[in-house]
C-alpha positions as CSV (number, residue, x, y, z in Angstrom):
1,X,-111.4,31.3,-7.4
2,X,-115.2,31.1,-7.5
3,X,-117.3,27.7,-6.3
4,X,-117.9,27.0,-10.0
5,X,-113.9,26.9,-10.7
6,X,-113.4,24.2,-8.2
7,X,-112.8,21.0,-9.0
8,X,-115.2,18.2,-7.2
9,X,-111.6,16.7,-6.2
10,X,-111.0,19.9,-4.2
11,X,-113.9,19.4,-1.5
12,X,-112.4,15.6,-0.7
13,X,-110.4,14.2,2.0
14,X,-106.9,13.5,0.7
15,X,-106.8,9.8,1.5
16,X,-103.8,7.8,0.9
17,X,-104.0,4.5,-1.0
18,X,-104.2,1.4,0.5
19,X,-100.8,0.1,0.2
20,X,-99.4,3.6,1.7
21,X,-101.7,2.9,4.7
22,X,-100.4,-0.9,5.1
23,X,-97.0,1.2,5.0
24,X,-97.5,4.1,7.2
25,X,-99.8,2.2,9.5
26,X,-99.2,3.3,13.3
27,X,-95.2,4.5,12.6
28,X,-93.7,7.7,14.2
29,X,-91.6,9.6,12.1
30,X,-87.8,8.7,12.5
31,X,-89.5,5.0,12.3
32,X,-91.0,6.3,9.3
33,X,-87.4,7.9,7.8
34,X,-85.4,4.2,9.3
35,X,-87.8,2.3,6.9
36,X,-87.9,4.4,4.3
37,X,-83.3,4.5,4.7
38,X,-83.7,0.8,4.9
39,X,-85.4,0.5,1.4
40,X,-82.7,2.9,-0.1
41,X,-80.0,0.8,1.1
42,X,-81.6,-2.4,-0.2
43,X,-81.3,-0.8,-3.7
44,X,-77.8,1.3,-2.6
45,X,-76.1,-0.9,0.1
46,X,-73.3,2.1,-0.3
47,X,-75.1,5.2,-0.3
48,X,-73.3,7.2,2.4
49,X,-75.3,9.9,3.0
50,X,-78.3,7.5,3.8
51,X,-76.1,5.1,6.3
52,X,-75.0,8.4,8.1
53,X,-78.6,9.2,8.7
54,X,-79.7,6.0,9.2
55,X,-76.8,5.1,11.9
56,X,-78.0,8.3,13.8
57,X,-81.8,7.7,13.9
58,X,-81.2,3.9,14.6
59,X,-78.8,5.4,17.8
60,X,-82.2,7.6,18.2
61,X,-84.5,5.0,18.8
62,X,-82.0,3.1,20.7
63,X,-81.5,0.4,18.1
64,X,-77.9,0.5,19.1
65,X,-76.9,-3.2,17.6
66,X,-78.0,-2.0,14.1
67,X,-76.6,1.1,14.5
68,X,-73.3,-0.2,15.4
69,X,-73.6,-2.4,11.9
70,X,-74.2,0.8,9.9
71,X,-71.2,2.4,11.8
72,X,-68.6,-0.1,11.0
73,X,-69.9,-0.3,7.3
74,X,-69.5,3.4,7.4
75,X,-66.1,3.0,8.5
76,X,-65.5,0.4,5.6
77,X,-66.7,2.7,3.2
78,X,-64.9,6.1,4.4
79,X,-61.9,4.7,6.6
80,X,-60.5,8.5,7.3
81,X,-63.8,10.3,8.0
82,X,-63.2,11.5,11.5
83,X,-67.2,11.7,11.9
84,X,-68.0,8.0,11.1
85,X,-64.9,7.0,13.2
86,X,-66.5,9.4,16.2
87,X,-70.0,7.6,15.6
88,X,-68.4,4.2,15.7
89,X,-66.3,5.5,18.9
90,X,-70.3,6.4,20.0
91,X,-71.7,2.8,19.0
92,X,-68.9,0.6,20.5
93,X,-69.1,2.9,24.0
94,X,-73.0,2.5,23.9
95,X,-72.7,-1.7,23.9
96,X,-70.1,-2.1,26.3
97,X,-66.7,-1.7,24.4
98,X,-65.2,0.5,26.1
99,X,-61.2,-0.4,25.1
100,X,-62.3,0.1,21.4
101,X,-64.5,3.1,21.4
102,X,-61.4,4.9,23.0
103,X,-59.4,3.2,20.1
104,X,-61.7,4.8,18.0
105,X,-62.1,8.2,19.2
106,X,-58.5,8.1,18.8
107,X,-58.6,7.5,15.4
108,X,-61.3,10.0,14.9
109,X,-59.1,12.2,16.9
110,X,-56.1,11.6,14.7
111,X,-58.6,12.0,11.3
112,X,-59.3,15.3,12.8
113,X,-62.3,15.0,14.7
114,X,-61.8,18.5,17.1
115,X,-65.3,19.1,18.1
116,X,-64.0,18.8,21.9
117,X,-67.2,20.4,23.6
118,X,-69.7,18.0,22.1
119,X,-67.0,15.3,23.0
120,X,-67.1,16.5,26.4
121,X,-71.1,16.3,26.8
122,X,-71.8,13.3,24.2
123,X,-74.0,10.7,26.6
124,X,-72.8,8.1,24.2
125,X,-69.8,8.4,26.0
126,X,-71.0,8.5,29.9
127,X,-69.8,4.9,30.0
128,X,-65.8,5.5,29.2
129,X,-65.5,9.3,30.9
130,X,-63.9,7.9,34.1
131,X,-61.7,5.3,32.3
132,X,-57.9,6.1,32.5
133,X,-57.5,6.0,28.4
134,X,-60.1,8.1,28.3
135,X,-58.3,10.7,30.1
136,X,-55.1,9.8,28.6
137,X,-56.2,10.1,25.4
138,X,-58.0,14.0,26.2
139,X,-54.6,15.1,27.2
140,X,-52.8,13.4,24.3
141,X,-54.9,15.5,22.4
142,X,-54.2,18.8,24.9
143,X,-57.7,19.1,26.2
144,X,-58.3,19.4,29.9
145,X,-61.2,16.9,31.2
């Protein structure tokens, strides 16, 4: 393309508009992706795929009491999905629940959660490891801890 078939537009900065720079303002990314989850679920309280994301990235930034919210709403919404009962497990280990978060894993357990290895490393779950239900519950399910 020659100089005379550019558009003036092209030589300008791309500036965003005012209200996208009240939005942005001094937000990271996954803040950026929790408030732009949040406004989806203002609209679609229900929307699964959003809560899934939004329950990990809330977990991310350590927002643990609002991820736990997402987590049982999850759980509400998809009562046999083995990976919302596993993140709920996560949640309730992560604010000091230990006796339900091995409940839970159970359940996910029983819904068919098997990923065993990622069980195994999960820091979500540092806090429960050395329970005795913990370890009850790993051989229930024939894994060696």
């Amino acid at each position: 393309m020659s100089s005379s078939d550019k558009s003036p537009l092209d030589s300008q900065p791309v500036r965003p508009a005012g209200d996208a720079v009240r939005w942005f303002g001094d937000l990271g990314l996954v803040d950026l992706q929790i408030d732009i989850y949040e406004r989806i679920l203002a609209r679609n309280p229900n929307y699964i795929l959003v809560l899934r994301a939004l329950g990990e990235l809330l977990a991310l930034k350590g927002r643990y009491d609002r991820s736990l919210e997402i987590d049982r709403r999850l759980v509400t919404l998809v009562p046999h999905d083995c990976v919302a009962r596993y993140n709920l497990a996560c949640a309730l280990a992560v604010q000091g629940s230990p006796r339900q978060a091995i409940e839970e894993l159970g359940v996910a357990m029983e819904y068919g959660y098997d990923d065993f290895g990622h069980l195994e490393i999960d820091p979500d779950l540092d806090s429960i490891r050395h329970l005795p239900a913990y370890q009850a519950l790993l051989r229930q399910h024939g894994i060696d801890s």
